[in-house]
C-alpha positions as CSV (number, residue, x, y, z in Angstrom):
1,X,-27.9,4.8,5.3
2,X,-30.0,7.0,3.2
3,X,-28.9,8.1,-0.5
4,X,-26.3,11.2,-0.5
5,X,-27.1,14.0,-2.5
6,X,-24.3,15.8,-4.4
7,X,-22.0,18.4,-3.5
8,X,-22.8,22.3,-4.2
9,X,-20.8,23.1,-7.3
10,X,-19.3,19.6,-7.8
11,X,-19.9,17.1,-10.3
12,X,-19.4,14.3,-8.4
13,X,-21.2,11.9,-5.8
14,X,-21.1,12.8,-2.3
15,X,-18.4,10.5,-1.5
16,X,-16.2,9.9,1.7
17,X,-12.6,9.3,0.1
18,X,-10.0,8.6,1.8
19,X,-6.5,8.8,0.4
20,X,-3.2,6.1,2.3
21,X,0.1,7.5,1.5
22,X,2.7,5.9,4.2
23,X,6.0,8.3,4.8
24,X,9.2,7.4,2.7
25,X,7.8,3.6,2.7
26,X,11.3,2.2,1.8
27,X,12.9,3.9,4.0
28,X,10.3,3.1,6.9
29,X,10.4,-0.4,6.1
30,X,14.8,-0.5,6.3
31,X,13.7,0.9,9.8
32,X,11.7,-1.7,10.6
33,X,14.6,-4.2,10.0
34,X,17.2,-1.9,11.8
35,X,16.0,-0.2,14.3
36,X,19.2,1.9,14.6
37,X,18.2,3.4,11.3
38,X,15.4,5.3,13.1
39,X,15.9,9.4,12.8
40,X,19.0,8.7,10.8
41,X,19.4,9.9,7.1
42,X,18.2,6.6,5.5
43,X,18.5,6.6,1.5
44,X,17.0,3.7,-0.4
45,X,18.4,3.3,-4.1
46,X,21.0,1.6,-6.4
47,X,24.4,2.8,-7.7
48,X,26.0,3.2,-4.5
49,X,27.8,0.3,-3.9
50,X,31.7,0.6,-5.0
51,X,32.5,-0.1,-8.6
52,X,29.2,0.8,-9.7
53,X,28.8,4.7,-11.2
54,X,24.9,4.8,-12.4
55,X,21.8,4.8,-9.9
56,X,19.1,6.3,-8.1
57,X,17.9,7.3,-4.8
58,X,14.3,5.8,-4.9
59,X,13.5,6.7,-1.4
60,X,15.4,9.5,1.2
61,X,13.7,10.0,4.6
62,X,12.5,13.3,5.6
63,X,16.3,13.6,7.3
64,X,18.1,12.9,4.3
65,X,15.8,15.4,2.8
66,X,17.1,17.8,5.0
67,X,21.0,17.3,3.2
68,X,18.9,17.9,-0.1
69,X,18.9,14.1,-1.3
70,X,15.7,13.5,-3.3
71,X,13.6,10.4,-4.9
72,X,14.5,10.1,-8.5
73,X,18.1,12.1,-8.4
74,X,21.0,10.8,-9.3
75,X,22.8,8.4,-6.8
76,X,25.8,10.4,-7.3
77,X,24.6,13.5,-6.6
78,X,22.6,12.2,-3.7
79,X,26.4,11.1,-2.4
80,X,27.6,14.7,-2.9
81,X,24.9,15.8,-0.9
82,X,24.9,13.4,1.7
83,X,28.5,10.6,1.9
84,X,28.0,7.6,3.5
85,X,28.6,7.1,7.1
86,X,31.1,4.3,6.3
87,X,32.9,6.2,4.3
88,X,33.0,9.5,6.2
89,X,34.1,7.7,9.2
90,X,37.4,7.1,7.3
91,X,37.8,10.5,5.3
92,X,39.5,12.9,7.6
93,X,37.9,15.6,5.5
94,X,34.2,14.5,6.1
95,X,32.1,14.7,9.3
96,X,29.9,11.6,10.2
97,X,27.3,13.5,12.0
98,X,26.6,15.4,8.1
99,X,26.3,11.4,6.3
100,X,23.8,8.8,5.9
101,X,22.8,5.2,5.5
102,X,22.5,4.0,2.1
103,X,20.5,0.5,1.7
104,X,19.8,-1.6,-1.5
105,X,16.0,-1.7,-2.7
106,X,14.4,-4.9,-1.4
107,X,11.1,-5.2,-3.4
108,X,10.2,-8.7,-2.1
109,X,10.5,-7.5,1.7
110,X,8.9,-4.4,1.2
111,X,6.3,-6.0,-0.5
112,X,5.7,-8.2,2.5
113,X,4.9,-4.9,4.6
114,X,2.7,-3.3,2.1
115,X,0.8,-6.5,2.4
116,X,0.6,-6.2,6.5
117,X,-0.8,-2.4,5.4
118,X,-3.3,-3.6,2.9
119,X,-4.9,-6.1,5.2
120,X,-5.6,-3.3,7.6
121,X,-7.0,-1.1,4.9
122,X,-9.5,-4.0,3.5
123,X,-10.8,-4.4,6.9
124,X,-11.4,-1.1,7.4
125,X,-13.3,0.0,4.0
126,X,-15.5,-1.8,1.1
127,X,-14.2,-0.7,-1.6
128,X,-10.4,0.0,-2.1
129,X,-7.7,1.2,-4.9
130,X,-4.4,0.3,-4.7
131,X,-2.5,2.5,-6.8
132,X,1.2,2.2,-5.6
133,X,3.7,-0.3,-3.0
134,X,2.8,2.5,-0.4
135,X,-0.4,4.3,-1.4
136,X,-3.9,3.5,-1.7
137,X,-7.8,5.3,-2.1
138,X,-10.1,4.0,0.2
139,X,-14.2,4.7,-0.2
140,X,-15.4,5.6,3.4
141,X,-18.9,6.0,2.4
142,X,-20.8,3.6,3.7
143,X,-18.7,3.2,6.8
144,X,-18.7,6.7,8.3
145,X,-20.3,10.1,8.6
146,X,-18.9,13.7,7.9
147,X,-17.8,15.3,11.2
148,X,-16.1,13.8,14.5
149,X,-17.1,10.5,13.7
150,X,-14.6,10.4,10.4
151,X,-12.0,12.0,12.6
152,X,-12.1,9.6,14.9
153,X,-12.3,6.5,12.2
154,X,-9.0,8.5,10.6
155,X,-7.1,8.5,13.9
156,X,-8.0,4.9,14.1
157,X,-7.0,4.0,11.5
158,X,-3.4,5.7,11.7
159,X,-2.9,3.9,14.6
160,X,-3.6,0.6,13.9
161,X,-1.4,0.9,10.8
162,X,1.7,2.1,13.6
163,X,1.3,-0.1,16.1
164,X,0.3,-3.5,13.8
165,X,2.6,-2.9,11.2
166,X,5.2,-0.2,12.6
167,X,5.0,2.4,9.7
168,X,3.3,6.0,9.9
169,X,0.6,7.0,7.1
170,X,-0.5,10.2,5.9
171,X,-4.0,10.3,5.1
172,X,-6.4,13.1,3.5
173,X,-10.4,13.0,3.3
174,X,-12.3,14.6,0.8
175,X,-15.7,14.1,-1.2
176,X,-13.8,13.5,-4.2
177,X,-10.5,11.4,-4.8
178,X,-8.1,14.1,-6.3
179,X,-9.1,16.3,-3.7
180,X,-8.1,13.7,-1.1
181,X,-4.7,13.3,-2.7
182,X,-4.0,16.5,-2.1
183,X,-4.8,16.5,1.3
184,X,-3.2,13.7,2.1
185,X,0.4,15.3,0.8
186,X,-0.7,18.6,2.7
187,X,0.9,17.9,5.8
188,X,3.3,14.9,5.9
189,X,4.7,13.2,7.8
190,X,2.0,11.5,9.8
191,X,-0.7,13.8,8.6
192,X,-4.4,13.6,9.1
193,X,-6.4,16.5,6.9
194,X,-10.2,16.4,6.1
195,X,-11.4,18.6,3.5
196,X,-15.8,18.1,4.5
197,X,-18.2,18.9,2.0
198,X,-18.2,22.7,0.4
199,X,-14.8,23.4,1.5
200,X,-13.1,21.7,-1.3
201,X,-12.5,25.3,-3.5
202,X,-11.4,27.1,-0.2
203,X,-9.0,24.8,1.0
204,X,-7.4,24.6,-2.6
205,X,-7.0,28.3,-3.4
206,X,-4.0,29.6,-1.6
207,X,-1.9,25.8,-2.6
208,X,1.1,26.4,-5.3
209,X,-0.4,25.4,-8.3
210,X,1.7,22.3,-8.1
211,X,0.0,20.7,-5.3
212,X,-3.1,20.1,-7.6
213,X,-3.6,16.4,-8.6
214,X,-2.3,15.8,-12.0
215,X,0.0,19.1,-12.2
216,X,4.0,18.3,-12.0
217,X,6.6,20.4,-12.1
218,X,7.1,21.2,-15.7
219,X,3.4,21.9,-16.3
220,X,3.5,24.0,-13.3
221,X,6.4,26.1,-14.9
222,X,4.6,26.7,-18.1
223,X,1.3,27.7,-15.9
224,X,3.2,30.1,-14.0
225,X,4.5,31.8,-17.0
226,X,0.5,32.3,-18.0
227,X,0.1,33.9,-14.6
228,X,-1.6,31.3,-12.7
229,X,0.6,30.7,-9.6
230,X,-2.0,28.9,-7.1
231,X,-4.4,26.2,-7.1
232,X,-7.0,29.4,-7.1
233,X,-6.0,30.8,-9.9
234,X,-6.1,27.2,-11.6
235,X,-10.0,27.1,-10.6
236,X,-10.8,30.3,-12.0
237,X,-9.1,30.3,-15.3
238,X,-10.4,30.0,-18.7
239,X,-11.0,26.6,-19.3
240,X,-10.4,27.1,-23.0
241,X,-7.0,28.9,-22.7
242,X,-6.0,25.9,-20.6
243,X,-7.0,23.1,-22.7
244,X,-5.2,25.2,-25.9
245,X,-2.0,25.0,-23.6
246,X,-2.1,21.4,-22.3
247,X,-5.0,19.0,-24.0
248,X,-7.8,18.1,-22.2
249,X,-5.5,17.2,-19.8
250,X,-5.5,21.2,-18.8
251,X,-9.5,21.1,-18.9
252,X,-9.0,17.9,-16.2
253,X,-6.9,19.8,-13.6
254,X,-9.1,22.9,-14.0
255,X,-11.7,21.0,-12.4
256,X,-10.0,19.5,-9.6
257,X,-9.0,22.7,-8.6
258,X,-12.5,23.6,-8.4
259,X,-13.4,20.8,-6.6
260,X,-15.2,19.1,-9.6
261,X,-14.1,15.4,-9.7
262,X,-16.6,12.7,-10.9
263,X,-14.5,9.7,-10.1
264,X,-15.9,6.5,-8.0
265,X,-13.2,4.6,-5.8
266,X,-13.3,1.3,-8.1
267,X,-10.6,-1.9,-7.4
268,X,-7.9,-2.1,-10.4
269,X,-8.9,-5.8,-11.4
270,X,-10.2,-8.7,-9.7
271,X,-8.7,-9.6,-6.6
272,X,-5.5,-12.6,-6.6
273,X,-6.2,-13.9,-3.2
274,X,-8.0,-13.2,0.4
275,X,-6.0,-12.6,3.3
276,X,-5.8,-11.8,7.4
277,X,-3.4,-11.0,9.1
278,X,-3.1,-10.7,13.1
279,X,-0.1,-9.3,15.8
280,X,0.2,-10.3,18.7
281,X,0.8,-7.6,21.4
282,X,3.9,-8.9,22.3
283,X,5.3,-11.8,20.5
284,X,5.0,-15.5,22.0
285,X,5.9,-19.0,22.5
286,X,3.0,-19.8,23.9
287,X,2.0,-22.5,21.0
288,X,-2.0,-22.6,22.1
289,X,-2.2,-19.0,21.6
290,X,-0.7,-19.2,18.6
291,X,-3.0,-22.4,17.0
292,X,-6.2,-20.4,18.3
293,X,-4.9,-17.3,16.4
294,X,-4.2,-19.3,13.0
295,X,-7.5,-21.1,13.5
296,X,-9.6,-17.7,14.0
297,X,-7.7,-16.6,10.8
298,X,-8.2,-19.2,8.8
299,X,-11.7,-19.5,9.6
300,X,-11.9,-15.4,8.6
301,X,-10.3,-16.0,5.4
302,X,-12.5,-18.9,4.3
303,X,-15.4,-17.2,5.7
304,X,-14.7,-14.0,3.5
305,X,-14.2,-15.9,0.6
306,X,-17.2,-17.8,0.4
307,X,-19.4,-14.2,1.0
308,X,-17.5,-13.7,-2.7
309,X,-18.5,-16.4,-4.1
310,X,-14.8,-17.7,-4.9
311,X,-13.0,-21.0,-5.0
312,X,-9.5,-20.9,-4.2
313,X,-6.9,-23.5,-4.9
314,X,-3.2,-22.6,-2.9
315,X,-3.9,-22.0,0.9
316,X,-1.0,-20.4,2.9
317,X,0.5,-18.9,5.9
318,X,2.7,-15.9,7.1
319,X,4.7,-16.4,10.0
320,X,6.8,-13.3,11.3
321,X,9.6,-14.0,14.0
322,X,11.6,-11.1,15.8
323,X,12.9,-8.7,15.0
324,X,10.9,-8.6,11.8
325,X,11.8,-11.9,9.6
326,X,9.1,-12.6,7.7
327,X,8.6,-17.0,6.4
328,X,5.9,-18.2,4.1
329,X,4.4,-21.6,3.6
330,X,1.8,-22.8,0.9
331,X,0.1,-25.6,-0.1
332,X,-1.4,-25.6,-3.6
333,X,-4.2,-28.5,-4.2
334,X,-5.3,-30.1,-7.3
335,X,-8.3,-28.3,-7.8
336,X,-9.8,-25.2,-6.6
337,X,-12.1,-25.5,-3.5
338,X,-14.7,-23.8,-0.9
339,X,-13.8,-25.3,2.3
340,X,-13.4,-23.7,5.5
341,X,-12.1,-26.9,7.5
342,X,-9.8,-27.7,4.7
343,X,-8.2,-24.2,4.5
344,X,-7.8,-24.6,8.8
345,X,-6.4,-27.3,8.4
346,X,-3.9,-27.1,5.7
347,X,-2.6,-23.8,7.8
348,X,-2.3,-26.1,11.2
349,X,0.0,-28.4,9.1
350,X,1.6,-25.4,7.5
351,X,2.4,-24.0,11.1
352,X,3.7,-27.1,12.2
353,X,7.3,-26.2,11.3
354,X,7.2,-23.4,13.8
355,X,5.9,-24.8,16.4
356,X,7.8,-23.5,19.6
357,X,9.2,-20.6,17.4
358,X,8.8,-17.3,19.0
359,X,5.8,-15.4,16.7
360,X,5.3,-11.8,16.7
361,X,2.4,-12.0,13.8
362,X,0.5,-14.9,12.2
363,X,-1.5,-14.3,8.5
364,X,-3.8,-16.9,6.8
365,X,-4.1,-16.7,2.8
366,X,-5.9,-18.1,-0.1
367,X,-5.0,-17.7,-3.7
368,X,-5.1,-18.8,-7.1
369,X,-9.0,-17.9,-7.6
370,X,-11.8,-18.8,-9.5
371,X,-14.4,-16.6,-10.0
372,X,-18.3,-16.6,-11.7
373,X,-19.3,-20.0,-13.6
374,X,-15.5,-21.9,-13.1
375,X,-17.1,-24.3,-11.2
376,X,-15.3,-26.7,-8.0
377,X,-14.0,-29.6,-9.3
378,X,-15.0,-32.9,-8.6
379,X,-12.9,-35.3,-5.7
380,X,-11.8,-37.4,-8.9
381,X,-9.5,-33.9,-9.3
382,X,-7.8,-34.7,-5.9
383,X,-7.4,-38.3,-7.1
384,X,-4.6,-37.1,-9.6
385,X,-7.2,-37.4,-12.4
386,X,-6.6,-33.7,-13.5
387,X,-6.7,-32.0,-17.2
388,X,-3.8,-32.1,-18.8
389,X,-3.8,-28.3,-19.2
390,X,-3.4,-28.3,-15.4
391,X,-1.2,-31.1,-14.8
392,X,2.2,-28.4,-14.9
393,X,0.3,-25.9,-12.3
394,X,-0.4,-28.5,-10.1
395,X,0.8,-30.6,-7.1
396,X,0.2,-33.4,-4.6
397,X,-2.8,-32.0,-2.3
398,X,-0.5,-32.8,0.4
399,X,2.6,-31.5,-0.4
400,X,4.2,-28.8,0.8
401,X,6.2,-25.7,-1.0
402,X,8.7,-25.0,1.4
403,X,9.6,-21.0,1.2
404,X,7.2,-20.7,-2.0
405,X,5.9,-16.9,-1.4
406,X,2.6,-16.5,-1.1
407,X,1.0,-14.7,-4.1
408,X,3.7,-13.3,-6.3
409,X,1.9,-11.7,-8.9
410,X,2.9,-8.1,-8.8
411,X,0.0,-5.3,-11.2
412,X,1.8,-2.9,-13.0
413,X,2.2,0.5,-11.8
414,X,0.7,3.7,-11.7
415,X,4.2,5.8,-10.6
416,X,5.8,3.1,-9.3
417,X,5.4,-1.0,-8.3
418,X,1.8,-1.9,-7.6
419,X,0.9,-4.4,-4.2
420,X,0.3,-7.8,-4.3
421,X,-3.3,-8.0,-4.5
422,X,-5.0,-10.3,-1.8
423,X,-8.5,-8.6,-2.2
């Protein structure tokens, strides 16, 4: 693909971003465990439960937004707003048509479906940036050009992340990555905007100042009291004035608004494991299905590993039964290794504990990396002649770690808790 040039009036590179935010995540992923729950008033948070009198809602759904229950407030406000069903059902004063479902935050679980999401997004750009559980920046670049083509990739995309995984995401598309946040919040739920190349100042100037990348709601405040109430007023204020009333923080947002946004889509860190992840259309007990599926994974994984360069020393698999349960299995070896038939292997003994189990999705992992110069050991490690330093970390090659989860190392955030990384 020839070079691109840059963008008139931008400072950038003529990227493709791409920005994944999926819709009230929590709240979509208590959905996918109830399916009652679906275009109910679904609240995710703490504080609640009886006896307790401190919490938060950290997710509502766009219907429990409609009772004027929002992320961050006060459990006990959000229960002004909207009582629970349970307890309107046996409150003669309260109607259960006007109450909602509360449910406990579950990071491990939702951390499962993020993972589902993030093997889709690998596969379907180089380079990506996880930033949160439920949001990600995706460089589209290389992969697809302005025009129907990227429409059609986007659609794509949002449908393979609803039908695989069962969630709806939001994207937005712009040549530079704060424009594409924006977009990607312009029109949720299940949005899809592209902002092409030049149109980046137009399609910011009528939006509330607030909606610019970088401006919340008490900056906004102050910047409405100077007069600038849009995103357009923003982009052609004095960039002087602005950085005098917020740091260089106000020079920053001043050029997003304009358009002007330098940044590259770069991965936070190295990656902590490889991963596939396949659904059947409709799940199975049909076992030689499911061996060839594991095998074609685990070949994949392997396969994509060695194009890194990487060793790898804990293989695993994901199992998912109906309605949604979701079983690991891992096997961590003495040594890190490079080894396609071993990794198939080690998964076909894995999935030998399910075998006759119904299977609505099968995944195929490889963690605990080496990278660069750490070279593979030699088969003296799988002999039990290991370092000392190592002795604690590791365990028989053939043993099994029966409902160890599979990569549990968890980034810190930027807003909220990060994904696992698997690449």
């Amino acid at each position: 693909m020839p070079q691109r040039g840059r963008l008139p009036g931008a400072s950038g590179p003529d990227q493709i971003v791409c920005h994944a935010d999926i819709d009230c995540f929590y709240a979509s992923c208590e959905r996918l465990r109830e399916s009652a729950l679906r275009g109910e008033p679904v609240v995710v948070g703490m504080g609640y439960e009886p006896g307790t009198t401190n919490g938060a809602v950290a997710t509502a759904s766009y219907e429990a937004r409609e009772f004027g229950v929002e992320s961050a407030q006060a459990i006990s406000q959000a229960l002004d707003a909207l009582p629970r069903k349970i307890d309107a059902a046996k409150a003669d004063d309260q109607s259960v048509e006007k109450a909602g479902f509360y449910r406990p935050v579950d990071m491990e679980y939702y951390e499962s479906v993020a993972s589902d999401i993030k093997a889709i997004l690998h596969e379907r750009a180089d380079t990506v940036r996880e930033v949160s559980i439920d949001e990600a920046y995706l460089d589209l670049t290389e992969r697809v050009e302005w025009g129907g083509e990227l429409r059609s990739f986007a659609a794509e995309l949002k449908a393979e992340i609803r039908e695989e995984v069962g969630v709806t995401a939001s994207l937005g598309i712009a040549p530079t990555m704060s424009a594409a946040k924006v977009a990607s919040d312009h029109d949720k739920p299940d949005g899809l905007v592209v902002v092409e190349p030049g149109d980046v100042q137009s399609f910011f100037s009528d939006l509330d100042v607030e909606e610019v990348h970088g401006v919340g709601p008490v900056t906004a405040a102050e910047m409405r009291e100077m007069g600038i109430e849009t995103a357009g007023d923003l982009a052609t204020a004095d960039p002087a004035r602005l950085e005098a009333a917020f740091g260089e923080r106000g020079r920053r947002v001043h050029r997003f608004a304009r358009g002007e946004d330098g940044r590259e889509v770069e991965p936070k860190g190295r990656p902590k494991s490889f991963s596939r992840e396949s659904a059947f259309t409709e799940a199975t007990t049909d076992e030689e299905r499911q061996r060839e599926r594991l095998q074609t994974l685990a070949e994949a994984v392997a396969g994509r590993a060695d194009q890194r360069g990487v060793l790898y020393q804990t293989i695993g698999i994901k199992v998912v039964t109906p309605p949604f349960d979701v079983h690991t299995r891992a096997n961590s070896l003495s040594g890190p290794v490079a080894d396609e038939e071993l990794v198939v292997d080690v998964a076909t003994e894995l999935f030998e504990e399910f075998d006759g189990e119904e299977i609505r999705k099968l995944g195929v992992r490889v963690s605990n990396l080496s990278f660069g110069s750490e070279s593979q050991p030699s088969l003296a490690a799988f002999s039990g002649e290991t370092d000392a330093d190592s002795e604690d970390e590791s365990v028989d090659a053939g043993a099994v770690s029966k409902g160890q989860p599979i990569g549990s190392d968890v980034e810190p955030p930027e807003g909220q808790s990060s994904l696992r990384d698997f690449d």
